[in-house]
mmCIF file of the C-alpha atoms, coordinates in Angstrom:
data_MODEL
# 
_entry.id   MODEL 
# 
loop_
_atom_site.group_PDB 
_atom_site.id 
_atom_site.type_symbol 
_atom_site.label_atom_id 
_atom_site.label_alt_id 
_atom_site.label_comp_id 
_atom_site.label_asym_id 
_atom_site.label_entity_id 
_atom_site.label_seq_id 
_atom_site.pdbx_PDB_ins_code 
_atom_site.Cartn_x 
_atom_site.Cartn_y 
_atom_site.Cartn_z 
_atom_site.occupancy 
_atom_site.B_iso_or_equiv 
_atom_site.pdbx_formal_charge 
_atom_site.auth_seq_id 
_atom_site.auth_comp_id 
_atom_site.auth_asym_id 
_atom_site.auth_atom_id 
_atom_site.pdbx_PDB_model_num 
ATOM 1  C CA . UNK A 1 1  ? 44.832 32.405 126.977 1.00 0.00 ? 1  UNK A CA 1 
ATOM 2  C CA . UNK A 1 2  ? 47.578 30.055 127.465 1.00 0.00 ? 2  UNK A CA 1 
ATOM 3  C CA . UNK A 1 3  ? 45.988 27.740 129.373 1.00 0.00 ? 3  UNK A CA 1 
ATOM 4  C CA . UNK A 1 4  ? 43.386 26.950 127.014 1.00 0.00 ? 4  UNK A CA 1 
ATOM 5  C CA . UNK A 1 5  ? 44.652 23.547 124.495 1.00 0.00 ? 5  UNK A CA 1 
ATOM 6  C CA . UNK A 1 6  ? 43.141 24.438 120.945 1.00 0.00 ? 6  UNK A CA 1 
ATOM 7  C CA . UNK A 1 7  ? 40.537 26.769 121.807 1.00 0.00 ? 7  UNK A CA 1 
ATOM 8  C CA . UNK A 1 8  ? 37.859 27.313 118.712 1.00 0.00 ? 8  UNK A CA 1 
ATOM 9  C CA . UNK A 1 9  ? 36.888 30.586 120.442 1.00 0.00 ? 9  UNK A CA 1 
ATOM 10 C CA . UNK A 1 10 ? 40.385 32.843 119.781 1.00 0.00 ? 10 UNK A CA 1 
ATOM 11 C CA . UNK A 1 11 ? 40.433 35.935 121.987 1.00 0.00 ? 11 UNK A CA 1 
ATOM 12 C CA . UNK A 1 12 ? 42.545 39.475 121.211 1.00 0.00 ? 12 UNK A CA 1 
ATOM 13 C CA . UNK A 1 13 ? 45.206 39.531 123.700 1.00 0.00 ? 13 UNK A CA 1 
ATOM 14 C CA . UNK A 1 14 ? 45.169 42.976 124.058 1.00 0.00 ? 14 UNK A CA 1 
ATOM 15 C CA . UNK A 1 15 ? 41.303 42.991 125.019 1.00 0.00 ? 15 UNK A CA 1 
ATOM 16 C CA . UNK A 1 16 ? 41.893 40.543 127.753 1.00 0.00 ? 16 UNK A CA 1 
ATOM 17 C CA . UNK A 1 17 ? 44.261 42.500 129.835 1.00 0.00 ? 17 UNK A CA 1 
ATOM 18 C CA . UNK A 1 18 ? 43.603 42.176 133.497 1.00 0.00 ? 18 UNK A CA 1 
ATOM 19 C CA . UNK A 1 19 ? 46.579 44.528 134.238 1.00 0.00 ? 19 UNK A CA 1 
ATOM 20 C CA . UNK A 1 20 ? 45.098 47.464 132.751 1.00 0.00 ? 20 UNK A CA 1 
ATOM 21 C CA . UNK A 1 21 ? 41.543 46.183 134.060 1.00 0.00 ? 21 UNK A CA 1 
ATOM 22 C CA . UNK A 1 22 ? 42.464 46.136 137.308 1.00 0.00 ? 22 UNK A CA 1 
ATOM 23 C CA . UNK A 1 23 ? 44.439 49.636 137.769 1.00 0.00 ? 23 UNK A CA 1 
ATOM 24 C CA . UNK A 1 24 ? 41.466 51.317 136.264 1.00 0.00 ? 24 UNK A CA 1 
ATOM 25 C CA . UNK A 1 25 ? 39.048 49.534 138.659 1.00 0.00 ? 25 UNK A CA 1 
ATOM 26 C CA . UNK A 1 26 ? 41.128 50.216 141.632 1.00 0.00 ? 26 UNK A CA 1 
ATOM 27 C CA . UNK A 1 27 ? 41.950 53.855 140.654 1.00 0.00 ? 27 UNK A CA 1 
ATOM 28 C CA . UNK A 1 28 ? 45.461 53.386 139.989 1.00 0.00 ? 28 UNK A CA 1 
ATOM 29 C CA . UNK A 1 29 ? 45.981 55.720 136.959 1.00 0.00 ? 29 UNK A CA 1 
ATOM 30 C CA . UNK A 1 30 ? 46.804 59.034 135.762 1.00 0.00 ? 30 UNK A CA 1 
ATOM 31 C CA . UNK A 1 31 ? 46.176 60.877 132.910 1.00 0.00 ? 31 UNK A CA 1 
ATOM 32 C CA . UNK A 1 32 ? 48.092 63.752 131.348 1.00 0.00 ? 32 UNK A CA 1 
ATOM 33 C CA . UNK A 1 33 ? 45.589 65.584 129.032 1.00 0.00 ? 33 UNK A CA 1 
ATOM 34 C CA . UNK A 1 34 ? 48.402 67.680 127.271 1.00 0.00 ? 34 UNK A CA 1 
ATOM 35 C CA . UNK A 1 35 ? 50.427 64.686 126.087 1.00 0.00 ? 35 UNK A CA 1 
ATOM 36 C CA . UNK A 1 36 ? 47.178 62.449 126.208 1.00 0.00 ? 36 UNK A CA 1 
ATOM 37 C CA . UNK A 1 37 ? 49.463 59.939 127.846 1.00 0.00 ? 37 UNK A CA 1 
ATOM 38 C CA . UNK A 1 38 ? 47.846 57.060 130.793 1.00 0.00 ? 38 UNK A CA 1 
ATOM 39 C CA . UNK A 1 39 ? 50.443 55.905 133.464 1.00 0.00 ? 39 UNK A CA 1 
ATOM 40 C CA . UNK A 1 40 ? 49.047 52.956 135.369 1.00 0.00 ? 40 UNK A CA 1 
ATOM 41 C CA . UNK A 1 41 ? 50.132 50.657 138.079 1.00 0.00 ? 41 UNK A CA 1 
ATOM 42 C CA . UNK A 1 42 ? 49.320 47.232 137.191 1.00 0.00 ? 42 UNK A CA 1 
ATOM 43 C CA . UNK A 1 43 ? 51.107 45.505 140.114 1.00 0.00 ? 43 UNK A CA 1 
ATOM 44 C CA . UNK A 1 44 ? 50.444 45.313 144.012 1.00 0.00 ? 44 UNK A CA 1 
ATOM 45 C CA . UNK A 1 45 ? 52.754 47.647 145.897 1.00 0.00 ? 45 UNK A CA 1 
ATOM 46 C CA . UNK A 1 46 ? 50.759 49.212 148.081 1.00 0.00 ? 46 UNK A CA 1 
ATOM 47 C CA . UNK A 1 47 ? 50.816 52.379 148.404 1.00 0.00 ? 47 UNK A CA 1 
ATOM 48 C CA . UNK A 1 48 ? 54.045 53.035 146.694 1.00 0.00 ? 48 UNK A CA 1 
ATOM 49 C CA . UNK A 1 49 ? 52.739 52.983 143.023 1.00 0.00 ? 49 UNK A CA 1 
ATOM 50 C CA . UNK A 1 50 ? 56.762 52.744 141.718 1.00 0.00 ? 50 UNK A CA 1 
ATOM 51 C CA . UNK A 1 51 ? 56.708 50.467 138.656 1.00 0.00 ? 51 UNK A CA 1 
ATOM 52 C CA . UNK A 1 52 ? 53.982 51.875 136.274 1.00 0.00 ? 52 UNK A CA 1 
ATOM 53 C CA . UNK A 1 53 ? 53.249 51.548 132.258 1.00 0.00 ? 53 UNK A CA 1 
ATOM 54 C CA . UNK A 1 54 ? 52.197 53.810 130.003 1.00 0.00 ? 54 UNK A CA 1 
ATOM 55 C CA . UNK A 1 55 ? 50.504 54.098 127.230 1.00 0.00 ? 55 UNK A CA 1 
ATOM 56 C CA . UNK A 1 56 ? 48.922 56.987 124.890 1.00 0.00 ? 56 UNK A CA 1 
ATOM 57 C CA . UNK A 1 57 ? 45.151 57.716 124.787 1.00 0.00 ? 57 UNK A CA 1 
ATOM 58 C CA . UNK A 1 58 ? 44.219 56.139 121.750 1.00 0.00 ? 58 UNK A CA 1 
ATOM 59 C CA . UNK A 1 59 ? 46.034 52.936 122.050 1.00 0.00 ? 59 UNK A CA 1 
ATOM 60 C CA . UNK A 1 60 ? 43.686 52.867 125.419 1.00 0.00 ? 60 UNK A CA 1 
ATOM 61 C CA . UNK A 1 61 ? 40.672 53.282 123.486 1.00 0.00 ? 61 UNK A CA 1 
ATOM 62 C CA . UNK A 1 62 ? 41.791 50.731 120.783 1.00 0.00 ? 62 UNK A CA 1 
ATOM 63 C CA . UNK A 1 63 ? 41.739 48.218 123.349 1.00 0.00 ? 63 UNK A CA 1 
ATOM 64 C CA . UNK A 1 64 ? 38.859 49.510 125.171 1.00 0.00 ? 64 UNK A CA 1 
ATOM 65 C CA . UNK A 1 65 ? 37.201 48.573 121.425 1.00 0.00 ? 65 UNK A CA 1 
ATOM 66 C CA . UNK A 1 66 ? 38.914 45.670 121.170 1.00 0.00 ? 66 UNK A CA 1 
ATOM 67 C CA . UNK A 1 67 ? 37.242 44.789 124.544 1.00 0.00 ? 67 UNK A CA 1 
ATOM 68 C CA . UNK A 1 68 ? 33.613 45.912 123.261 1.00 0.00 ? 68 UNK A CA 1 
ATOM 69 C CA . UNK A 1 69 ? 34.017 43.949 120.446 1.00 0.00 ? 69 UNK A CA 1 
ATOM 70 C CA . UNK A 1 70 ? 34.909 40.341 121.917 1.00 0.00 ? 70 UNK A CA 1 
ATOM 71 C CA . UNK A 1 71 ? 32.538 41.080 124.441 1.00 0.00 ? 71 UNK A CA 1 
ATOM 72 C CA . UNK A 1 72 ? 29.912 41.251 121.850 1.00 0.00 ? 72 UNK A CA 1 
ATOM 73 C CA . UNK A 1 73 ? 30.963 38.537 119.632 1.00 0.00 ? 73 UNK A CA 1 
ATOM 74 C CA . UNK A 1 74 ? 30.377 36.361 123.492 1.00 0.00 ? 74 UNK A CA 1 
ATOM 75 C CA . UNK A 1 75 ? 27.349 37.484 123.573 1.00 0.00 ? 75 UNK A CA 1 
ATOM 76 C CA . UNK A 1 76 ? 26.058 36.391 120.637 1.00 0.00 ? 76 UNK A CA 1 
ATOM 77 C CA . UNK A 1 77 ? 27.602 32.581 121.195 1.00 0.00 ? 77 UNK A CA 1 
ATOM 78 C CA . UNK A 1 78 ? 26.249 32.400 124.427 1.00 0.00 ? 78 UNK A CA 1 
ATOM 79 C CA . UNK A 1 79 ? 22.793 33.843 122.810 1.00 0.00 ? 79 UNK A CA 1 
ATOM 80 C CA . UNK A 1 80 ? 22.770 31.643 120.157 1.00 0.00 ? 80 UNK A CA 1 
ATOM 81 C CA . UNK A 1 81 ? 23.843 28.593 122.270 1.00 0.00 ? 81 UNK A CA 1 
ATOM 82 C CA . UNK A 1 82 ? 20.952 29.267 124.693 1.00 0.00 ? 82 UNK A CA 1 
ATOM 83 C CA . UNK A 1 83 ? 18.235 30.104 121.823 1.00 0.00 ? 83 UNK A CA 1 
ATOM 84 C CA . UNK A 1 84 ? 19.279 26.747 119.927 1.00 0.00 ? 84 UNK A CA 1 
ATOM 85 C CA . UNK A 1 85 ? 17.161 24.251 122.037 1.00 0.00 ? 85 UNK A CA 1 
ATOM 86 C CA . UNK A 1 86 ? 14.231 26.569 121.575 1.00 0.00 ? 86 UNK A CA 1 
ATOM 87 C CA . UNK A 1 87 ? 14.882 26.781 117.877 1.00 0.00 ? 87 UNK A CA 1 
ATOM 88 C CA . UNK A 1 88 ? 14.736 23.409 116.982 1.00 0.00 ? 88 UNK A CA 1 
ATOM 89 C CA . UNK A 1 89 ? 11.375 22.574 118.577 1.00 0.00 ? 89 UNK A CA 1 
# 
């Protein structure tokens, strides 16, 4: 969130990973269920896939958490900011 000048609304870096977002959307992963290990392909190569990451399972589901969580903590802002006008009748 870089572009953002003294935002009061911090987000976890690691939950706003568009990388990882978009290789799981576009079905660019694989998973190795013996070393519980993810290899994804966050770049466009076509359909060469060479450069990939990697990263165990539960780091993935840390951030998949992460995710939930700031997610959540939007949804209540944007709840609250919407429910205010009604609340102060």
């Amino acid at each position: 969130m870089d572009f953002i000048d003294d935002s009061w609304f911090t987000l976890e870096d690691a939950a706003t990973d568009n990388q990882l977002r978009n290789s799981i959307a576009h079905y660019k992963t694989n998973y190795d269920e013996v070393s519980q290990v993810i290899e994804y392909f966050p770049r466009r190569e076509g359909m060469e896939e060479e450069r990939s990451e990697s990263m165990q399972f539960i780091e993935f589901m840390r951030r998949i958490l992460l995710a939930y969580r700031e997610m959540h903590r939007m949804h209540h802002l944007i709840k609250a900011i919407l429910y205010y006008p009604m609340l102060m009748r």
